[in-house]
Backbone as XML, in Angstrom:
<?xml version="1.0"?>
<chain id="A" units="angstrom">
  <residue number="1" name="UNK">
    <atom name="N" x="-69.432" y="14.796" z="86.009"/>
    <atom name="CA" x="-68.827" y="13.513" z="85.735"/>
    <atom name="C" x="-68.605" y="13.386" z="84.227"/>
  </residue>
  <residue number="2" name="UNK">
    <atom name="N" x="-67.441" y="13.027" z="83.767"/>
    <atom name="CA" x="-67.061" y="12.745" z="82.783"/>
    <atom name="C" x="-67.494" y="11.445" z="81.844"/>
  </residue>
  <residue number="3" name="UNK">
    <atom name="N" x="-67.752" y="10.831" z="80.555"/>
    <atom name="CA" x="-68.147" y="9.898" z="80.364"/>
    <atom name="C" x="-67.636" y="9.394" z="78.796"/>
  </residue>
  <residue number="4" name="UNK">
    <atom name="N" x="-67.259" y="8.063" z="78.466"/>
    <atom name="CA" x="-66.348" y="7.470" z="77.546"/>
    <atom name="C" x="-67.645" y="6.855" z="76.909"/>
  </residue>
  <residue number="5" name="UNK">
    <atom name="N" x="-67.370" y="7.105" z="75.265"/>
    <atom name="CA" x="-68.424" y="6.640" z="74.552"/>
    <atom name="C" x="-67.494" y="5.759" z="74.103"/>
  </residue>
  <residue number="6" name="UNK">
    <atom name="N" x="-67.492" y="3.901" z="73.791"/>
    <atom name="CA" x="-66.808" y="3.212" z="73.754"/>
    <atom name="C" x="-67.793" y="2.413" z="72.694"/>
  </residue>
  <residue number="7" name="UNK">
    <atom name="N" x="-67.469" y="2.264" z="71.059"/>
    <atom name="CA" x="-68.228" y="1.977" z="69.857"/>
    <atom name="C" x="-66.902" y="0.572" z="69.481"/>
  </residue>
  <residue number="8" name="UNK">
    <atom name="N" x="-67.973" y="-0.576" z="69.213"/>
    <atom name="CA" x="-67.017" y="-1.132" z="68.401"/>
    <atom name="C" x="-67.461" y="-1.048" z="67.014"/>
  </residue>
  <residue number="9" name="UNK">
    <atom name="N" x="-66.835" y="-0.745" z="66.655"/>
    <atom name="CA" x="-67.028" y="-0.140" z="64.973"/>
    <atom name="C" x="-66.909" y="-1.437" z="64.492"/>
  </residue>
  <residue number="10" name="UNK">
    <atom name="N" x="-66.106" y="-2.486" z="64.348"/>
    <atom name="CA" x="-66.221" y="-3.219" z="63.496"/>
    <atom name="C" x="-67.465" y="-4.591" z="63.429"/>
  </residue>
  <residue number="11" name="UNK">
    <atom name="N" x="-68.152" y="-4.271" z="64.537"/>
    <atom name="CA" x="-69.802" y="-5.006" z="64.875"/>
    <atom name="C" x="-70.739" y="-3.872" z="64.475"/>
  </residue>
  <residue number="12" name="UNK">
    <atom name="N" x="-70.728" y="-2.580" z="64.073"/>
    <atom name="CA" x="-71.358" y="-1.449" z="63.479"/>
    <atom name="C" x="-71.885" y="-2.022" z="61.922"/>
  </residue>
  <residue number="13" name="UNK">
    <atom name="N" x="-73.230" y="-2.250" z="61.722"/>
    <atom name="CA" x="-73.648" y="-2.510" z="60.486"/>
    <atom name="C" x="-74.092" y="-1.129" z="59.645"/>
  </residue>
  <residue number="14" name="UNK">
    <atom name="N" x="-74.216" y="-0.143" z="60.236"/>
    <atom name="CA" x="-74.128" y="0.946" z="59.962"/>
    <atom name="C" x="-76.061" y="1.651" z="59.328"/>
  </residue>
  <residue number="15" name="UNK">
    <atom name="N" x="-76.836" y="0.975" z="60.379"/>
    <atom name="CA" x="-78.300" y="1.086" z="60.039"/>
    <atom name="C" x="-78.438" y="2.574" z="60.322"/>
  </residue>
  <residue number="16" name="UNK">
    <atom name="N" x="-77.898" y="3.803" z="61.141"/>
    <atom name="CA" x="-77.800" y="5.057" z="61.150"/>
    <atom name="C" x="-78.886" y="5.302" z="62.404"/>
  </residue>
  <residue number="17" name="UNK">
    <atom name="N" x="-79.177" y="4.498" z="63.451"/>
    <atom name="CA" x="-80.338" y="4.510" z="64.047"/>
    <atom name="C" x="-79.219" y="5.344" z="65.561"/>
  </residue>
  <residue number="18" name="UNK">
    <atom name="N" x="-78.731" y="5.494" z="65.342"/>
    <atom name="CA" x="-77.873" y="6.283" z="66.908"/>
    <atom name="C" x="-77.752" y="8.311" z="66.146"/>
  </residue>
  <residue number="19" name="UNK">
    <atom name="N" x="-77.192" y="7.812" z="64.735"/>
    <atom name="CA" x="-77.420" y="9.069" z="64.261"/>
    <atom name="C" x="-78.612" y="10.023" z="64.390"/>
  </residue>
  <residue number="20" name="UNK">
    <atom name="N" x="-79.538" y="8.966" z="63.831"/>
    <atom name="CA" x="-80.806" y="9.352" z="64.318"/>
    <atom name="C" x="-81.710" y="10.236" z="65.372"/>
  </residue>
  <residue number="21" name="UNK">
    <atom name="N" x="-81.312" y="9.686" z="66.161"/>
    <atom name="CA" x="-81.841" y="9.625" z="67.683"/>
    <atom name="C" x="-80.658" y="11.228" z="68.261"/>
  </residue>
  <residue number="22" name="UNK">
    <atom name="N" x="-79.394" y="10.873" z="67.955"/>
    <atom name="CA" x="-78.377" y="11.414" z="68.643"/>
    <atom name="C" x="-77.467" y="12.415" z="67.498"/>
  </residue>
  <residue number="23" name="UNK">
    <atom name="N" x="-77.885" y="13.183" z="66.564"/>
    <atom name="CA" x="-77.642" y="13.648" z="65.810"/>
    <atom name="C" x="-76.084" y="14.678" z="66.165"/>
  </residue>
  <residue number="24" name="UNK">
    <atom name="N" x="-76.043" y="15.207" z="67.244"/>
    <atom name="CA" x="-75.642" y="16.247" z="68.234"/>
    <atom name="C" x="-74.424" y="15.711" z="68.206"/>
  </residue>
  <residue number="25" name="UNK">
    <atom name="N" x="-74.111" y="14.129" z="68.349"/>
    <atom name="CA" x="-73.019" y="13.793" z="68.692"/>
    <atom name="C" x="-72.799" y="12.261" z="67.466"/>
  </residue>
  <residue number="26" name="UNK">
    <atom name="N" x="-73.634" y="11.835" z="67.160"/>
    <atom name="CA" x="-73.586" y="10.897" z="65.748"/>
    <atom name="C" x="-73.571" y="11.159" z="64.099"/>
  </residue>
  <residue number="27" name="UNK">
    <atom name="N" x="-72.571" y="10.442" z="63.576"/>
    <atom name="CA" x="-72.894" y="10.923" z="62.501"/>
    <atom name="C" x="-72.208" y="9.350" z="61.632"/>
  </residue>
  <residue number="28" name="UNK">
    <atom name="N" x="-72.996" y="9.452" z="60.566"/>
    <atom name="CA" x="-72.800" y="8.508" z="59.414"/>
    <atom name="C" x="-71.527" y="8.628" z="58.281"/>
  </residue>
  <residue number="29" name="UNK">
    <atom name="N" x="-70.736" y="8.698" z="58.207"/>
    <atom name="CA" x="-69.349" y="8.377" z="57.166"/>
    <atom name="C" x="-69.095" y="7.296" z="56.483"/>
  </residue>
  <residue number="30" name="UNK">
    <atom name="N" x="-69.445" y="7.210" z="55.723"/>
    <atom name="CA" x="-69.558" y="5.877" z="55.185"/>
    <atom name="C" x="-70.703" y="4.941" z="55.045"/>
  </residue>
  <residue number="31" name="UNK">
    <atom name="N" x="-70.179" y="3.585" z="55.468"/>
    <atom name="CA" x="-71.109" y="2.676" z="55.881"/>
    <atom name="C" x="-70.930" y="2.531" z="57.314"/>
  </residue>
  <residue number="32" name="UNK">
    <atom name="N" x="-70.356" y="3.247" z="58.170"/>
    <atom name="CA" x="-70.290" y="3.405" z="60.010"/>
    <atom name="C" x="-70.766" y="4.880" z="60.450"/>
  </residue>
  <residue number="33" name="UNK">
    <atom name="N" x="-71.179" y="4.316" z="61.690"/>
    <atom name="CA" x="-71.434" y="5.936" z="62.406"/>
    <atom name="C" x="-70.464" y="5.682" z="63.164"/>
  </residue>
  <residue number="34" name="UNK">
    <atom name="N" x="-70.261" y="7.026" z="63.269"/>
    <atom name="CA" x="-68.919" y="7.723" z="64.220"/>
    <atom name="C" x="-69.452" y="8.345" z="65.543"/>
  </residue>
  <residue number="35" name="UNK">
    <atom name="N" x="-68.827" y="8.389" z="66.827"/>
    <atom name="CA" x="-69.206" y="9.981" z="67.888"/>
    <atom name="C" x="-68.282" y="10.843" z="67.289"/>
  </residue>
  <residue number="36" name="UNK">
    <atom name="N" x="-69.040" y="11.898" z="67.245"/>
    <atom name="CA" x="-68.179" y="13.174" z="67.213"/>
    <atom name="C" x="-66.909" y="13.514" z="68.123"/>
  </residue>
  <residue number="37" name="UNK">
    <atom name="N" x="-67.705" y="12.999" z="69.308"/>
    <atom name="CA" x="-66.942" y="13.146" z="70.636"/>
    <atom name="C" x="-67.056" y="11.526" z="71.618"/>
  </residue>
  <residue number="38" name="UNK">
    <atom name="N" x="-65.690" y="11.623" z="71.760"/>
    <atom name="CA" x="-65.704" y="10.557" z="72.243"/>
    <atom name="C" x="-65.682" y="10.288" z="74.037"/>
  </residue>
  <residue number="39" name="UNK">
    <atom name="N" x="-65.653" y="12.194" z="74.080"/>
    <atom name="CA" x="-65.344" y="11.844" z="75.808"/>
    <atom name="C" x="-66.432" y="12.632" z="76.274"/>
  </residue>
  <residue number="40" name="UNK">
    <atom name="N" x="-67.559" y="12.708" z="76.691"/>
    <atom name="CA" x="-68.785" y="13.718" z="77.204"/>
    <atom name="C" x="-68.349" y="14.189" z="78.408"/>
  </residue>
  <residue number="41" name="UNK">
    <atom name="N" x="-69.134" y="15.352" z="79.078"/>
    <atom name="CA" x="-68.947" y="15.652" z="80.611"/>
    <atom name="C" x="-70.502" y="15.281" z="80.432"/>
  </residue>
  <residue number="42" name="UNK">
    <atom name="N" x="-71.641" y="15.152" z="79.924"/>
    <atom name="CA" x="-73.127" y="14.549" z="79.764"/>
    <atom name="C" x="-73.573" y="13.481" z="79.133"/>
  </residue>
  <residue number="43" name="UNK">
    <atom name="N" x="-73.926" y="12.478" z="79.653"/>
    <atom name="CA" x="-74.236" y="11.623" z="78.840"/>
    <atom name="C" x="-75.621" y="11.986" z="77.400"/>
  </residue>
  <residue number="44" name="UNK">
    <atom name="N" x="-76.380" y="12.800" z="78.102"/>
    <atom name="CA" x="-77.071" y="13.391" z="76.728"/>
    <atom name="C" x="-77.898" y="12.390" z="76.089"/>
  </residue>
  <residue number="45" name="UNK">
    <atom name="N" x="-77.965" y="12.130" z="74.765"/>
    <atom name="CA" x="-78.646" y="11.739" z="73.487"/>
    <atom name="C" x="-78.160" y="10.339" z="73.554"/>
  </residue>
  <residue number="46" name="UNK">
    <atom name="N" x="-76.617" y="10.433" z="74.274"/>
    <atom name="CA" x="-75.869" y="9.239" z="73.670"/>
    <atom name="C" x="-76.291" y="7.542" z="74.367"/>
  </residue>
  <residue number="47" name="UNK">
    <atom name="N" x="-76.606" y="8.044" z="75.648"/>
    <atom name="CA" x="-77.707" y="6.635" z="76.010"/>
    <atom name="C" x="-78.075" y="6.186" z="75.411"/>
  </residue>
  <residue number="48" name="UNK">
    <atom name="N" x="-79.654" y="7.074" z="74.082"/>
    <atom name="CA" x="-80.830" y="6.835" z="73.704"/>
    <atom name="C" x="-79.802" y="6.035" z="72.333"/>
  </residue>
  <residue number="49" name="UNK">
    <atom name="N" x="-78.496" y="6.712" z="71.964"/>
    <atom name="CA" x="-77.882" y="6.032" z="71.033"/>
    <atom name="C" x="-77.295" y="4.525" z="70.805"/>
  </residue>
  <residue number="50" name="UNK">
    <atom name="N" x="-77.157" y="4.714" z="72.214"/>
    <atom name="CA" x="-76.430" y="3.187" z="72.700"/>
    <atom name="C" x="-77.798" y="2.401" z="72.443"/>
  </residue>
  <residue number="51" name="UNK">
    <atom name="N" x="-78.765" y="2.781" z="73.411"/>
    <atom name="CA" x="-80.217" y="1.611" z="73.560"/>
    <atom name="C" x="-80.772" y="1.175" z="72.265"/>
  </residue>
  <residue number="52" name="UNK">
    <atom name="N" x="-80.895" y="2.273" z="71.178"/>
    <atom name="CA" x="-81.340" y="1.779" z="69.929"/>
    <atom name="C" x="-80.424" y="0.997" z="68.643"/>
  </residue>
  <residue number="53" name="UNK">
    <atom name="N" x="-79.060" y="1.112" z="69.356"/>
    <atom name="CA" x="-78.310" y="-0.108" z="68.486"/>
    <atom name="C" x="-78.831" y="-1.262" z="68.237"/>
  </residue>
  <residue number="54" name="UNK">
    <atom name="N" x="-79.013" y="-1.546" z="67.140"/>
    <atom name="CA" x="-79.468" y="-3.265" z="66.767"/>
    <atom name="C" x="-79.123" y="-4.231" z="66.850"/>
  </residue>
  <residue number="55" name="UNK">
    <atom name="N" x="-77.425" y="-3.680" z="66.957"/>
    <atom name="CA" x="-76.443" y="-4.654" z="67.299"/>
    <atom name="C" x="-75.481" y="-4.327" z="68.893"/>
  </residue>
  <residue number="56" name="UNK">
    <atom name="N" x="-76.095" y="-3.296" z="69.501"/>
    <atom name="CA" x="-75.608" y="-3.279" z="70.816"/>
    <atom name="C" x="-73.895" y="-2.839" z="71.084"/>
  </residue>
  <residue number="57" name="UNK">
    <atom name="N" x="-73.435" y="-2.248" z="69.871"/>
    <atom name="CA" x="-72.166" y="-2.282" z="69.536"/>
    <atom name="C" x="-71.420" y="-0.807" z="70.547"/>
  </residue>
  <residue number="58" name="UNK">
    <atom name="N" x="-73.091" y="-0.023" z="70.936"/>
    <atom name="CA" x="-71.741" y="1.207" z="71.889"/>
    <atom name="C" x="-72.477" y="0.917" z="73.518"/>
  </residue>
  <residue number="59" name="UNK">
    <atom name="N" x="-71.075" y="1.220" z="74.059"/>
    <atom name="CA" x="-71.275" y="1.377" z="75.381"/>
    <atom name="C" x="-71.160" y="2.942" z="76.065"/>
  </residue>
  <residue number="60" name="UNK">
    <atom name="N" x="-71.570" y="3.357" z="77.100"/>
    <atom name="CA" x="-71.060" y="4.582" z="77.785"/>
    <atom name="C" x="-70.270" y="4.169" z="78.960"/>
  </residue>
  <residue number="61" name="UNK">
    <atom name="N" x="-69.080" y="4.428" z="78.922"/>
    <atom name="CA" x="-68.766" y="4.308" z="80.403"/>
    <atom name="C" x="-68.249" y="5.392" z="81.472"/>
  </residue>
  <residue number="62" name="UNK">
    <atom name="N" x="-68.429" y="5.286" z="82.357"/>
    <atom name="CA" x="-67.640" y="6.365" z="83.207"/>
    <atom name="C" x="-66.207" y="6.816" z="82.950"/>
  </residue>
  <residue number="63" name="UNK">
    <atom name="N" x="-65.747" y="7.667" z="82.617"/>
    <atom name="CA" x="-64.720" y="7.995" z="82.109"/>
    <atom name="C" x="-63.477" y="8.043" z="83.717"/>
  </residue>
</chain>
């Protein structure tokens, strides 16, 4: 199963806590984290990325 990492960047305060956690597929540019990849066939790391947002800003969805 395929899966859509769906970030609103502009609610992103950019605390680096998905990078963190999810290094594999997060990364910091700036003052935002980015996915590397935006379309998984695994959801992976990127759950643990979503759950530790502070501001709740990514979702995973079924692609």
């Amino acid at each position: 199963m395929a899966y859509k990492i769906v970030q609103k960047r502009d609610e992103c305060i950019g605390c680096g806590a998905c990078a963190s956690v999810c290094p594999d597929n997060w990364e910091m540019k700036g003052d935002k984290s980015f996915p590397k990849q935006e379309q998984v066939d695994d959801i992976g790391c990127n759950q643990q990325a979503a759950d530790v947002c502070p501001v709740q800003c990514i979702k995973i969805e079924e692609a």
